[in-house]
C-alpha positions as CSV (number, residue, x, y, z in Angstrom):
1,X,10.6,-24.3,17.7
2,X,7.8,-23.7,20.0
3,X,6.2,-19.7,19.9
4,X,7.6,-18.3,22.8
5,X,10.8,-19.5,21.5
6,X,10.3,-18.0,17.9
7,X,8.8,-14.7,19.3
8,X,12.1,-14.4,21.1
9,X,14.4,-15.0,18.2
10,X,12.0,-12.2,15.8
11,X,12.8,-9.5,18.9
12,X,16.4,-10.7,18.4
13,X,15.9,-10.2,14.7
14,X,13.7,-6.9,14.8
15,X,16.6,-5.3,16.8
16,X,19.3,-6.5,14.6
17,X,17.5,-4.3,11.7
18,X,17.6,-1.3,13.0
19,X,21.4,-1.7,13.2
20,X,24.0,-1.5,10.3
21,X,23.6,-5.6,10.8
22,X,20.5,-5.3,8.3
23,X,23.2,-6.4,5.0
24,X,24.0,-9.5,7.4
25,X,21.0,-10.5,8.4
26,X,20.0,-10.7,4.5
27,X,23.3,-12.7,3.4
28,X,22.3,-15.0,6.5
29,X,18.8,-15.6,4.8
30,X,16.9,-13.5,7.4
31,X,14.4,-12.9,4.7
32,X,13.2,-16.2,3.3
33,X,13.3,-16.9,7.4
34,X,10.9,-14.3,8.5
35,X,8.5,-14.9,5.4
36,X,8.9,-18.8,6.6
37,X,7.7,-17.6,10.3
38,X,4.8,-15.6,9.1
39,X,3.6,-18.9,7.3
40,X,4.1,-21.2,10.3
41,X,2.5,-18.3,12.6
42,X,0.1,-17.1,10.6
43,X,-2.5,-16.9,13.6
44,X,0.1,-15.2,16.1
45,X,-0.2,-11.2,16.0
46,X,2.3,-10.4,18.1
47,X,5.0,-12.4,15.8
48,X,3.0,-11.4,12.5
49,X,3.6,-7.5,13.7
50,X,7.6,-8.0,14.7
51,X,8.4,-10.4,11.6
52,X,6.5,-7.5,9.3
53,X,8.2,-4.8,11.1
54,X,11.9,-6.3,10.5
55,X,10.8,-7.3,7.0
56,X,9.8,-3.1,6.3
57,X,13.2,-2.3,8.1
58,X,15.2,-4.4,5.6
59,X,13.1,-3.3,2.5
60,X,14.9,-0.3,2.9
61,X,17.9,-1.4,1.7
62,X,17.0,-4.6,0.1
63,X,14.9,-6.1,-2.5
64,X,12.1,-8.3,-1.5
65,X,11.0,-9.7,-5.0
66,X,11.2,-12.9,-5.3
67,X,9.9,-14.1,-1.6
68,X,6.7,-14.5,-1.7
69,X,5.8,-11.6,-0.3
70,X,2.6,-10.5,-1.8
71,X,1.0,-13.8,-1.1
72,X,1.8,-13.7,2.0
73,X,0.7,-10.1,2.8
74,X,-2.6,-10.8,1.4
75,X,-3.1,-13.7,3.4
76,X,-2.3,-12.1,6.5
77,X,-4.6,-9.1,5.5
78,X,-7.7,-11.6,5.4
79,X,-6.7,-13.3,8.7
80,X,-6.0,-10.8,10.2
81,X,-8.4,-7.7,8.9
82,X,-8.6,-6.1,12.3
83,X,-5.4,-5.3,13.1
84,X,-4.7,-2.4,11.9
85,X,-1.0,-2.6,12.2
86,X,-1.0,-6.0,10.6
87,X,-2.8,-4.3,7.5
88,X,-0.3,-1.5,7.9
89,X,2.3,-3.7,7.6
90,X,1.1,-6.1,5.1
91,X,0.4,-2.4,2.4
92,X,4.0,-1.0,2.9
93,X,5.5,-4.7,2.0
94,X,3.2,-5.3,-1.2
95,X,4.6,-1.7,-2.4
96,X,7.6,-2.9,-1.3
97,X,7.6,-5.6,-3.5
98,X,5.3,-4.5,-6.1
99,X,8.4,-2.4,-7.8
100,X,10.0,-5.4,-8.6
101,X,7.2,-8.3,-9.4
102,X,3.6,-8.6,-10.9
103,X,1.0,-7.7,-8.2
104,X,-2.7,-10.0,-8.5
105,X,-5.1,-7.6,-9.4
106,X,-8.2,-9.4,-8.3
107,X,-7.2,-10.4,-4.3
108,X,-5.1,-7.4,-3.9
109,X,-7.9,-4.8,-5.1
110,X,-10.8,-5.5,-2.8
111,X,-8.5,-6.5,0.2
112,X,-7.2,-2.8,0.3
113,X,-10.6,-1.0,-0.1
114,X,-12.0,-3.6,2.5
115,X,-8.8,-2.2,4.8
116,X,-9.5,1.5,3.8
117,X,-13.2,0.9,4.3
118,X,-12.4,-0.9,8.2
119,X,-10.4,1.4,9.6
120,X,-11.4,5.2,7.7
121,X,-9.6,7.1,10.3
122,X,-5.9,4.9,10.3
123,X,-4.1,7.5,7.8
124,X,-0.9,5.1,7.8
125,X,-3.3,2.6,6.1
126,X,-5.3,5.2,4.1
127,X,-2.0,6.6,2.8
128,X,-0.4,3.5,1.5
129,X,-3.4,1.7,0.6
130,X,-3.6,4.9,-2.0
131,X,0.0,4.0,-2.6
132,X,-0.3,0.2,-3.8
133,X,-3.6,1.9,-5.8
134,X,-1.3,4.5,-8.0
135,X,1.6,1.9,-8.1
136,X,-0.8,-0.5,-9.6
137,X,-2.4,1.7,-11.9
138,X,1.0,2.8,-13.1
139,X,3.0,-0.2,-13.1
140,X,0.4,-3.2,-13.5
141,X,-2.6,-1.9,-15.7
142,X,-2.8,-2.5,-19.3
143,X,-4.1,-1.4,-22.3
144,X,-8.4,-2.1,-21.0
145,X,-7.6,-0.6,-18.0
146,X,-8.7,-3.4,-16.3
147,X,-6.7,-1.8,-12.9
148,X,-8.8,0.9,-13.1
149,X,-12.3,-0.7,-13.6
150,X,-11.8,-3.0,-10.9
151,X,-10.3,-0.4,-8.3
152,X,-14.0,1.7,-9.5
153,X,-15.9,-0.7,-9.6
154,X,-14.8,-2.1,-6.0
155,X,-15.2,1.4,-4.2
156,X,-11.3,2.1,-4.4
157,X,-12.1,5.7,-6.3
158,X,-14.9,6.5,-3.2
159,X,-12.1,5.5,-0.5
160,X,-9.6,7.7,-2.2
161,X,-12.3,10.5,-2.1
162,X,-13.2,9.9,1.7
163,X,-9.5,9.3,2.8
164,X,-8.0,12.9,1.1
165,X,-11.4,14.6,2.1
166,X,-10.9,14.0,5.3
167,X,-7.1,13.8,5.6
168,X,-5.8,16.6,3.7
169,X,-3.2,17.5,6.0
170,X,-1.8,13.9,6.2
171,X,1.4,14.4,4.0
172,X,1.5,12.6,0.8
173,X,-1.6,12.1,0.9
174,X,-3.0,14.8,-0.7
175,X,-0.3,14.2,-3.9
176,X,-1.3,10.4,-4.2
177,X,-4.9,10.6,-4.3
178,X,-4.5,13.7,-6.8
179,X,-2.7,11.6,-9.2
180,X,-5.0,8.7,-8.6
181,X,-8.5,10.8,-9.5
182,X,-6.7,12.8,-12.4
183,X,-5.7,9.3,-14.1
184,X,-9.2,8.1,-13.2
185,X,-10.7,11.1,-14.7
186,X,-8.9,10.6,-17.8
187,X,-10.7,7.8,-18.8
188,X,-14.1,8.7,-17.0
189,X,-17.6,8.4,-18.9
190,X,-18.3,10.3,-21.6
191,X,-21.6,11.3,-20.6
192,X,-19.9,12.9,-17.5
193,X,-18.1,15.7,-20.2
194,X,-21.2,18.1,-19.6
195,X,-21.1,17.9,-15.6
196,X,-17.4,18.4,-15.4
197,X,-17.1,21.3,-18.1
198,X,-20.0,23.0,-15.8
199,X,-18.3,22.5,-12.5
200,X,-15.1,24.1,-14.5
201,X,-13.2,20.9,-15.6
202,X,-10.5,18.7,-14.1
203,X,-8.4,21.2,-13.2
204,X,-10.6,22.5,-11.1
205,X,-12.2,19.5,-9.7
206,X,-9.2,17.4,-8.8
207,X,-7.6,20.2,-6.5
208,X,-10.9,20.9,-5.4
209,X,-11.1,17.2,-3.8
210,X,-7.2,16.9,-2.8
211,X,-5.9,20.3,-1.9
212,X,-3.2,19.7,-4.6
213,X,-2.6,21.8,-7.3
214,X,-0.6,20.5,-10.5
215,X,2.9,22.4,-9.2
216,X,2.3,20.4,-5.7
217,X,3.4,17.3,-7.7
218,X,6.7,17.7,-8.5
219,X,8.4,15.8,-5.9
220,X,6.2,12.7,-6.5
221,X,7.9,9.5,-7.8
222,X,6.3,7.2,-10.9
223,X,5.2,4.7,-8.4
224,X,3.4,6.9,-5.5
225,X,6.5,7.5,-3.5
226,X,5.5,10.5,-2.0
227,X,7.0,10.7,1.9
228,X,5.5,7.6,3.6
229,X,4.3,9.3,6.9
């Protein structure tokens, strides 16, 4: 199939998944399909952005473990790494598909600070880059925290900082990125103890950064699912 001709079929298929069609379209193989497409178009934006947006539509419903997906959204993230829908995109489906399979560490970490860092005023990829962040730390660290040292030592900790600073109104932001620094702080430095008991300790920092208080965080989910925006 030529481009034109695939781009027609994916607005076909984007439409169909807003519809009670979206169980179809999955028994049909719709999924393995569109994840198919975004490999053979990897360099085409405007199929990338309808092919993602069908595959988040289905993801609502549907499990996407087992696709491919997370290679595939990272690829597209370093092709494609300013279009900020494409990075949009590309976050929701690796959270998506991060609550069902292993997600790399190492190329996912420095691809979403290197999002957050491009585009500081996108709160759609602010938010769920913080998302994939607490998902990982609470599904896919381990016992050396090795999560956690490489989303500090990458600048993940400093974009959470700068994202709720500056977007505390943005809803579910505020939760994420408090959960995110109070498990940092957790494990933080020792020879940070007398600085934080001075300032008045975690419980006042933390709030103090996200405009979150503990009792804000009832609502949020193991994995980050506070309201996606």
């Amino acid at each position: 199939l030529d481009e034109a001709l695939i781009h027609t079929v994916c607005c076909a298929i984007y439409q169909l998944s807003f519809r009670s069609t979206r169980g179809s379209l999955v028994e049909h193989g719709a999924i393995g399909d569109l994840v198919g497409i975004i490999q053979r178009c990897m360099t085409s934006e405007s199929i990338l952005e309808l092919a993602f947006g069908t595959l988040n539509q289905i993801s609502n419903e549907h499990n996407l473990s087992g696709r491919n997906i997370i290679p595939v959204m990272l690829e597209s993230m370093q092709k494609h790494s300013q279009n900020e829908t494409i990075l949009y995109y590309s976050l929701v489906l690796i959270r998506s598909a991060g609550r069902f399979e292993h997600i790399p560490l190492r190329p996912t970490i420095p691809m979403i600070v290197s999002s957050m860092r491009r585009f500081p005023n996108a709160t759609r990829v602010l938010f769920f880059g913080c998302a994939v962040f607490w998902q990982i730390l609470v599904r896919h660290n381990n016992e050396e925290n090795d999560a956690l040292a490489l989303i500090s030592s990458t600048g993940g900790l400093e974009c959470v900082v700068t994202a709720v600073s500056r977007n505390k109104r943005v809803v579910g932001l505020g939760p994420v990125s408090h959960l995110i620094l109070s498990y940092a702080w957790e494990f933080r430095a020792t020879e940070s103890e007398a600085a934080t008991r001075a300032f008045g300790g975690t419980d006042r920092i933390i709030p103090f950064i996200t405009g979150v208080d503990e009792a804000d965080l009832g609502a949020q989910n193991d994995d980050g699912d506070a309201n996606d925006g």
